[in-house]
N, C-alpha and C positions, 0 to 999 in steps of 0.2 A: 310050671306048665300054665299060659294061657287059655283060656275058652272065648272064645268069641259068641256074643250073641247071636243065633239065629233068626233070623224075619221069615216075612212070607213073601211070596209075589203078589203084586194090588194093582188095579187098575188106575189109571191116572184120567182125569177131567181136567183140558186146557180150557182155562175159562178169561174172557177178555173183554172189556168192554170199550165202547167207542162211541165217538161221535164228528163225523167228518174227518175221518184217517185213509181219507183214500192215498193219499202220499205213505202211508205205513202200515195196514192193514196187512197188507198180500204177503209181505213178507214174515209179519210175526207169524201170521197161522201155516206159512210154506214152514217154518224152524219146528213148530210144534207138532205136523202132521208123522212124523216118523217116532214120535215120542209118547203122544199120547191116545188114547183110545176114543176119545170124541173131544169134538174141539165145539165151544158156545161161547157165538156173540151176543152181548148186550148191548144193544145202541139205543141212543137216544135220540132219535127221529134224526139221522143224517140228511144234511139237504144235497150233499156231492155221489159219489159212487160208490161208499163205502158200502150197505145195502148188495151192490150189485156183484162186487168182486167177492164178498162174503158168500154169495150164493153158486158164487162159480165152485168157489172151493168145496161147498158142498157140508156145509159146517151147521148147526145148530141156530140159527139167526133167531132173536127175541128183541124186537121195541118195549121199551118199558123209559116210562117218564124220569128226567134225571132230579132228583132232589139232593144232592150232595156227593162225593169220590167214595166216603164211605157207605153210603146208606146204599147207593147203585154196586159195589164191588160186595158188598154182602147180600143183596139181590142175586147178583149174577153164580155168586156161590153156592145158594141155597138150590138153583137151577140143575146143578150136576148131578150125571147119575152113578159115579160114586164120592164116597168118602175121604177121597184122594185128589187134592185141589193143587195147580199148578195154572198159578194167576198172571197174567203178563198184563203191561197198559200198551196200546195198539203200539205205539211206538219202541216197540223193545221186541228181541229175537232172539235167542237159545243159542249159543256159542259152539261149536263143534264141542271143545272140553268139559263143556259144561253137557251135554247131552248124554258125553258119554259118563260121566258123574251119576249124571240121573235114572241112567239105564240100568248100570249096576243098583243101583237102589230101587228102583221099582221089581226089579226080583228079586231084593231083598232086606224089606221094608223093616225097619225097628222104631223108625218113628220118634218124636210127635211130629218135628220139622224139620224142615234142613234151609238153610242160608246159606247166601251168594254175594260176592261181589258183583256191582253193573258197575259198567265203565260205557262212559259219557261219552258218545259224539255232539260236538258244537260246531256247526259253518262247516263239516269235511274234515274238522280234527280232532283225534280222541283226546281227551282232556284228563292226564293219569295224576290231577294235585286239584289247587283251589277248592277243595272242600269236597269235592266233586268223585273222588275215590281214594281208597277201596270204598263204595258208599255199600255198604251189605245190606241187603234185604232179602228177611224173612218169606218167599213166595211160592214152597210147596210142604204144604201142612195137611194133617190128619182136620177136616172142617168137624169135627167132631169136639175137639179140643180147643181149636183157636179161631177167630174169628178176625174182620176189621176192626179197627179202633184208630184212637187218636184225634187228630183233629184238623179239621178240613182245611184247605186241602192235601196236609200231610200226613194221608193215612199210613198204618202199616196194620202187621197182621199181630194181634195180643193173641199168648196162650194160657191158657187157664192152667190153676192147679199148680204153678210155681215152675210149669215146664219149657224145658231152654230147647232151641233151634240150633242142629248139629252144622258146622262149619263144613261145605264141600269145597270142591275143585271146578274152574270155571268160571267166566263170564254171563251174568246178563248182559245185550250187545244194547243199549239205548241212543237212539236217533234222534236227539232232544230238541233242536233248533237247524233249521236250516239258513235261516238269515239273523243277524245279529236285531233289527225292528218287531220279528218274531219273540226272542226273547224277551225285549225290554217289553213289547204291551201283557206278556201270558203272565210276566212275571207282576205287574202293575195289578191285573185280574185277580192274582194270588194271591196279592197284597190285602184286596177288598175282601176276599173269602176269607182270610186268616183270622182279622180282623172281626169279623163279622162272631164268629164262631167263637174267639176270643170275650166279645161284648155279652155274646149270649151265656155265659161260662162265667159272668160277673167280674169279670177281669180288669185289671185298670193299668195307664201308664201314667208316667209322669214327665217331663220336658227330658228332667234329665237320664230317664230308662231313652226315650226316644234318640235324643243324641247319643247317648254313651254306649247304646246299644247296635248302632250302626256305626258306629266308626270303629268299633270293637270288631263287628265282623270284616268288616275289610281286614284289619288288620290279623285278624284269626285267620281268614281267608290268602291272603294274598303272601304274608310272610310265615307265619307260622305253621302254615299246610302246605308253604310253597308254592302256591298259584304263580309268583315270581318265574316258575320253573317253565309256566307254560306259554312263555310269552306274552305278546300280544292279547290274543285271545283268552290269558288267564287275567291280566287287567280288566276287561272286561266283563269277564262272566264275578269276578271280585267286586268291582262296582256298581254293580247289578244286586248283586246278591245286598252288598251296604246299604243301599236305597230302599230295595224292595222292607230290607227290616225297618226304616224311617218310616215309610211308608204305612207300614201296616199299623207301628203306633200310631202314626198320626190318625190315620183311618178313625183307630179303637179312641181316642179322644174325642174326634170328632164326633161318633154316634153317640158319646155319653154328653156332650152337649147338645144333643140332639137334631143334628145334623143328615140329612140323605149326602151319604157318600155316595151313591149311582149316579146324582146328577153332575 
């Protein structure tokens, strides 16, 4: 004979943060208003519409100063009024399957977390290899137990106490890049923040971590996860991804010779 754990019903807090997503705002919180019981944005002083389409919908809107993806996403968490967090970044929306995943579970919560596949739009095509998916993320957790971590800017959510993030059903939908120049400069951006956060962490490269480390990802990338599979546009986001890791060492050398990478 089986027994099945029982849960309880819990409230959910969609929580989001943004800065100039008027191109993908409207849509994250349209995915989340049927799922969750209050929905808060965090922005960081938007200078487009984002501010204003947030008010349309009638959402929780909070400006607070950005100092980092993690330090602003455990902000915008501590915000909620409850203990039941369900984090999106402006560009990503809740998948019909995955809604209904989450529904079943919010009446009947056992907790600590649950994790998701997102699957990647690039330029108008979903991208289901290059490194790119299944990419799972941890994004609806007890904030009681688990919190942001990592390092900038690729957070995720850590849970205390040795506790694991249950596997559901469903899509995160991510709307990642709309033009191919898009990606190459955010990714360039990322490069500098990785970096950054890496120097401050004591970290170090050397010539040949910097080469061997980016040609490794490509080729992790592109044949070994099958990016090859995506075409075109999986070349791309594969070369991208190579560079950005070049990049980032170089960056981390540079500050330790004591170099301004912003200029």
């Amino acid at each position: 004979m089986q027994f099945h754990r029982m849960g309880k019903s819990v409230l959910i807090s969609g929580v989001i943060i943004t800065f100039n997503e008027e191109k993908n705002i409207g849509r994250c919180i349209v995915s989340l208003k049927e799922l969750c019981d209050e929905i808060i944005v965090v922005d960081s002083y938007s200078t487009d519409r984002t501010k204003e389409i947030c008010l349309e919908h009638d959402v929780r809107f909070i400006e607070n100063t950005f100092a980092g993806h993690i330090e602003q996403k455990n902000f915008a968490m501590k915000q909620a009024s409850s203990d039941i967090v369900l984090s999106l970044d402006a560009d990503e929306a809740v998948s019909d399957q995955l809604r209904q995943s989450i529904e079943v579970i919010k009446s009947n919560w056992t907790g600590p977390a649950y994790r998701f596949n997102r699957f990647t739009n690039f330029c108008g095509q979903w991208i289901k290899h290059s490194g790119w998916y299944p990419d799972t993320k941890t994004r609806l957790w007890d904030r009681r137990i688990g919190k942001w971590g990592g390092t900038n800017p690729h957070d995720s959510v850590e849970l205390g106490g040795n506790k694991k993030a249950i596997k559901i059903k469903g899509d995160l939908l991510h709307y990642s890049y709309y033009t191919r120049e898009e990606h190459t400069m955010r990714s360039a951006k990322y490069a500098k923040i990785a970096a950054k956060a890496m120097f401050e962490q004591g970290r170090r490269a050397s010539l040949f971590k910097m080469w061997f480390s980016s040609a490794f990802r490509f080729v992790q990338d592109y044949f070994l996860r099958l990016g090859i599979l995506d075409g075109f546009y999986g070349y791309v986001i594969c070369r991208v991804s190579s560079r950005t890791t070049f990049q980032k060492y170089a960056h981390l050398r540079a500050l330790h010779s004591g170099k301004d990478i912003d200029q």
